[in-house]
C-alpha positions in Angstrom: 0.0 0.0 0.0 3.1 2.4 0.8 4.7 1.5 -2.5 1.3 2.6 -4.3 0.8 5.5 -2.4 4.7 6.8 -3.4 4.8 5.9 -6.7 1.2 7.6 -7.5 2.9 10.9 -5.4 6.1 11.0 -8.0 3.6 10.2 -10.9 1.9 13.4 -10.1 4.7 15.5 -9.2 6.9 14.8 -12.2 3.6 15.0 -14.2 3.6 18.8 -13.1 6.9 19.3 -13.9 9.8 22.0 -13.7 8.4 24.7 -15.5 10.6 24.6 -18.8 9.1 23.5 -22.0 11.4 21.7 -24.4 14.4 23.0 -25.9 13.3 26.3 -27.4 15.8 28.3 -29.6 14.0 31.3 -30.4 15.9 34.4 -31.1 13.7 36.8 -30.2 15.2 40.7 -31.9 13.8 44.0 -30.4 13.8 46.8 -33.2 14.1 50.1 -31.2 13.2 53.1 -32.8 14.3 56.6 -31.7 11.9 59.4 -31.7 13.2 62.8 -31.3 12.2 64.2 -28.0 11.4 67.6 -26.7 11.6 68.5 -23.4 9.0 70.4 -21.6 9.4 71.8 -17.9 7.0 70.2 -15.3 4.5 72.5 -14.3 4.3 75.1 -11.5 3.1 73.6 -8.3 0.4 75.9 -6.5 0.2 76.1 -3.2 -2.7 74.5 -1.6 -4.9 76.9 0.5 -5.3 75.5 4.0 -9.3 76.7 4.9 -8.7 75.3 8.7 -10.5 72.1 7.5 -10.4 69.3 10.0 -7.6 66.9 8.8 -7.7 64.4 11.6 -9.8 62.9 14.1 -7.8 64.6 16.9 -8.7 67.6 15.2 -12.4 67.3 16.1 -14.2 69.2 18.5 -17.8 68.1 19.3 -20.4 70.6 21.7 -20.7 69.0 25.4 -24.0 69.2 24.8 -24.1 66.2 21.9 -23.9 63.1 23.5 -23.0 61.1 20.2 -26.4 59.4 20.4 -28.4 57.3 17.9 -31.2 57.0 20.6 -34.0 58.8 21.7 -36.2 58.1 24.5 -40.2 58.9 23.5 -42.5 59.8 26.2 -45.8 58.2 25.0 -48.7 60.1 27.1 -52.3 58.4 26.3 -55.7 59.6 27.9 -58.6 58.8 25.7 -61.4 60.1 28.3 -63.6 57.1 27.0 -64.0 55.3 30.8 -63.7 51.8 31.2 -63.7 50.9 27.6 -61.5 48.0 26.9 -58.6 48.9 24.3 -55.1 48.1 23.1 -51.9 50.2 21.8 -49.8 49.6 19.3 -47.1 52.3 18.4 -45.5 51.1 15.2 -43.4 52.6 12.4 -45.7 54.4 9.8 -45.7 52.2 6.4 -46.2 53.1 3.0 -50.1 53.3 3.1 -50.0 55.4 6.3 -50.9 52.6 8.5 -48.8 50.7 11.2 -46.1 48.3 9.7 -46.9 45.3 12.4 -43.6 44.5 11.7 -41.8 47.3 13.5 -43.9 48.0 16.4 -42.2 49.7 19.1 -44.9 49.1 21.9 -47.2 47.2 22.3 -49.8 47.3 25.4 -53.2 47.3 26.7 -54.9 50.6 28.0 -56.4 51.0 31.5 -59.5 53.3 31.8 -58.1 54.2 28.4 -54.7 55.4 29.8 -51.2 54.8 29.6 -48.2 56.7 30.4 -44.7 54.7 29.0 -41.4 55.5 27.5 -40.4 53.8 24.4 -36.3 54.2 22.8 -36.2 55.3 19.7 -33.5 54.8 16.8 -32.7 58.4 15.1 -34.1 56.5 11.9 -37.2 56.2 13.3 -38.9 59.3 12.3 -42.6 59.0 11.8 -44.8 56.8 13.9 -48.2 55.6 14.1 -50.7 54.3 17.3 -53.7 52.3 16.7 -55.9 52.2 19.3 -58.3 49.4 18.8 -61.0 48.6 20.8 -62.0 44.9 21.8 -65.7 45.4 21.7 -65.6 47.4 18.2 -64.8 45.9 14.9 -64.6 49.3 13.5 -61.1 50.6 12.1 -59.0 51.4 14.9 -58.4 55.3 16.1 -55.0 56.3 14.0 -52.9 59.1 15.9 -49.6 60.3 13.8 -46.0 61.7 15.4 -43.4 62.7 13.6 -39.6 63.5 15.1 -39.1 67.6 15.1 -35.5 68.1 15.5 -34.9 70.3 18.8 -38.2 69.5 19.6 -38.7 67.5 23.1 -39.6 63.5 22.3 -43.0 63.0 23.0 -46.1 61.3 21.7 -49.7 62.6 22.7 -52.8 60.7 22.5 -56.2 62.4 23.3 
């Protein structure tokens, strides 16, 4: 089995061989042609300005009062006035036909005596919301209430 395994081994390396094909003699002539030259002085090299653009990120100065944040924390304030009527909240991202996309809800939870007071963290890309308030003893389309992020504008969603 040793004697197999060798003999396939050299098979396949001197199969690959060195590299060199045959005994080529080829003269191979270069015809080099002269072409009359003119010489032309390199061009000026301007200055560049310097406009005190930031060149590195030492060079970087950021206002104490930016935190570097891509969150946001929502205060979601609901009172519907509507008693003891039995209802649930979903706060979603708006989709493309200006209802909630189910998928990317953000909260999801029942109201008591049709309020609810929660916070909810908010990615900085989500920028226009939607909350549904449906009602369990309705099968009427549920109440639709819109926020949209205001930049410098305090984070929070209310529902009356």
């Amino acid at each position: 089995m040793k004697l197999y395994t060798v003999l396939i081994i050299s098979l396949i390396l001197s199969a690959c061989g060195g590299g060199e094909s045959g005994s080529s003699t080829e003269d191979v002539s270069t015809i080099v042609s002269q072409t009359p030259t003119t010489s032309t002085p390199p061009p000026e090299k301007t200055p560049t300005e310097t406009s005190g653009e930031t060149e590195t990120m030492a060079d970087l100065t950021i206002a104490p009062e930016f935190d570097l944040s891509s969150k946001t924390e929502l205060s979601v304030d609901v009172d519907l006035n509507m008693g003891d009527s039995r209802a649930y909240l979903n706060i979603c991202l708006k989709g493309d036909d200006n209802k909630a996309d189910y998928n990317q809800c953000l909260l999801r939870a029942p109201l008591k005596q049709s309020k609810l007071t929660s916070t909810v963290m908010l990615a900085n890309s989500a920028l226009e919301l939607v909350a549904e308030v449906w009602f369990y003893d309705s099968q009427n389309e549920p109440l639709r209430f819109y926020w949209q992020h205001e930049e410098g504008q305090s984070a929070v969603f209310t529902i009356r």
